[in-house]
C-alpha positions as a Python dict, from the first residue, in 0.01 Angstrom:
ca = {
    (1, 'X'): (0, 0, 0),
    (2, 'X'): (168, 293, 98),
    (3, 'X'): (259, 361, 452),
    (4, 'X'): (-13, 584, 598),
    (5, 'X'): (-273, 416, 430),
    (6, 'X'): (-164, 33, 560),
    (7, 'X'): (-130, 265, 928),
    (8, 'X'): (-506, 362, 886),
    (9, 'X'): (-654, 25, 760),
    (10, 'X'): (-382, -80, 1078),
    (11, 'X'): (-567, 122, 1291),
    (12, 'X'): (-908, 34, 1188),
    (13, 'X'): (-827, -353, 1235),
    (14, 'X'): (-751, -201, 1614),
    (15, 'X'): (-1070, -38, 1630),
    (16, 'X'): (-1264, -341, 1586),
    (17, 'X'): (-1062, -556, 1781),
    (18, 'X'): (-1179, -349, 2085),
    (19, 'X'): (-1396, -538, 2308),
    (20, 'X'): (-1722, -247, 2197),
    (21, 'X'): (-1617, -348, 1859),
    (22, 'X'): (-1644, -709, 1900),
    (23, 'X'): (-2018, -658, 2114),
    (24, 'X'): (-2166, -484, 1850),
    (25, 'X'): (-2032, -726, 1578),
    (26, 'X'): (-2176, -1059, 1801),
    (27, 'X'): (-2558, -850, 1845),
    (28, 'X'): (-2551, -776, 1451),
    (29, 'X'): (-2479, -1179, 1421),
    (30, 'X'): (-2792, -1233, 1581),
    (31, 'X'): (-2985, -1105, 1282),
    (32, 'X'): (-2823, -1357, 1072),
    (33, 'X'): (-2693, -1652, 1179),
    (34, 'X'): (-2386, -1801, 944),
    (35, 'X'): (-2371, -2192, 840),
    (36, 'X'): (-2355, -2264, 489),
    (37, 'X'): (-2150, -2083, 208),
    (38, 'X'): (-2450, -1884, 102),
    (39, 'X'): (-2449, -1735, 495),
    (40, 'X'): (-2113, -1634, 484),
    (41, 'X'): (-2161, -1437, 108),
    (42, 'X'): (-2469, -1298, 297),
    (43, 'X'): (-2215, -1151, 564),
    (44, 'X'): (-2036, -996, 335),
    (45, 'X'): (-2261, -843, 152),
    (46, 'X'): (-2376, -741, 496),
    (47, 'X'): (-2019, -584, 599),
    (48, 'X'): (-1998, -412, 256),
    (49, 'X'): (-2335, -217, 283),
    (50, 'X'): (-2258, -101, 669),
    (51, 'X'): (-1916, -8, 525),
    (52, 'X'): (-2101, 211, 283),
    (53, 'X'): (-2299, 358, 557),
    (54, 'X'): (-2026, 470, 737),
    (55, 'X'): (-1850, 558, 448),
    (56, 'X'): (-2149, 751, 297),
    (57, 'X'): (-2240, 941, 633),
    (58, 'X'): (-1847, 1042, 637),
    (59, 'X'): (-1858, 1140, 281),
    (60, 'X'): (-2216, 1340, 311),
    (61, 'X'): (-2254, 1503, 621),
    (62, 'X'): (-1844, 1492, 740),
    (63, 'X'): (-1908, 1254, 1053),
    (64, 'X'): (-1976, 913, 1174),
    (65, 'X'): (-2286, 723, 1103),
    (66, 'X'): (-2552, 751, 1383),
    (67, 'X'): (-2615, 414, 1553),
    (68, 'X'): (-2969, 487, 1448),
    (69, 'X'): (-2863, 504, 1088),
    (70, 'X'): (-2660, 155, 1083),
    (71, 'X'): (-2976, 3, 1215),
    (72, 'X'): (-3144, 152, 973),
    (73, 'X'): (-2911, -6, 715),
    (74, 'X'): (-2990, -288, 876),
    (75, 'X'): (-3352, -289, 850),
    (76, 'X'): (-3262, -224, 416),
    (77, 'X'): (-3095, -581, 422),
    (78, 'X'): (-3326, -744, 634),
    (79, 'X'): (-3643, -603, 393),
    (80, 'X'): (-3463, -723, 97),
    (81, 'X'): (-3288, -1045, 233),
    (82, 'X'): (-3517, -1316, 0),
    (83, 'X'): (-3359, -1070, -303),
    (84, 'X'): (-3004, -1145, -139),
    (85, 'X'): (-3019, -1434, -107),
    (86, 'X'): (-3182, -1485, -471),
    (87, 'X'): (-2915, -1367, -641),
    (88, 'X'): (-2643, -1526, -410),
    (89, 'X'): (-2811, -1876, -486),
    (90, 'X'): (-2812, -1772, -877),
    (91, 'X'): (-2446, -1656, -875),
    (92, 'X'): (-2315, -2037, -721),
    (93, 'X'): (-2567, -2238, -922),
    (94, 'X'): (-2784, -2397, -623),
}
């Protein structure tokens, strides 16, 4: 990893670190509550599509996702959570 880039990702492991960071991380927990292996591939999944959404919303409109629009990408998993999980459960073999 080349030195600006490991100063950014760096950086961004600052970010959430702060103690706004760590609030918003706890309320997102309370949509889905992590015990078993499948829960914790859930989360993942979960942190991968917000990434996208902040990713997209820098890539498309040059700025940071609206809070509004992460709960929105929220309310995306939560609709299809029983497909999630589906194919979560399929991919281990339970």
């Amino acid at each position: 990893m080349e030195r600006a880039f490991r100063g950014y990702v760096e950086k961004e492991l600052d970010n959430m670190l702060k103690p706004e960071a760590i609030d918003k991380i706890v309320a997102y927990s309370e949509y889905f509550p992590l015990h078993t292996i499948e829960d914790f591939c859930f989360g993942v999944i979960v942190g991968f599509i917000l990434t996208a959404t902040v990713a997209g919303a820098k890539m498309l409109y040059g700025r940071d996702a609206t809070d509004e629009e992460m709960k929105e990408a929220m309310d995306i998993v939560d609709r299809r959570a029983m497909e999630i999980k589906g194919a979560i459960k399929l991919a281990i073999g339970k």
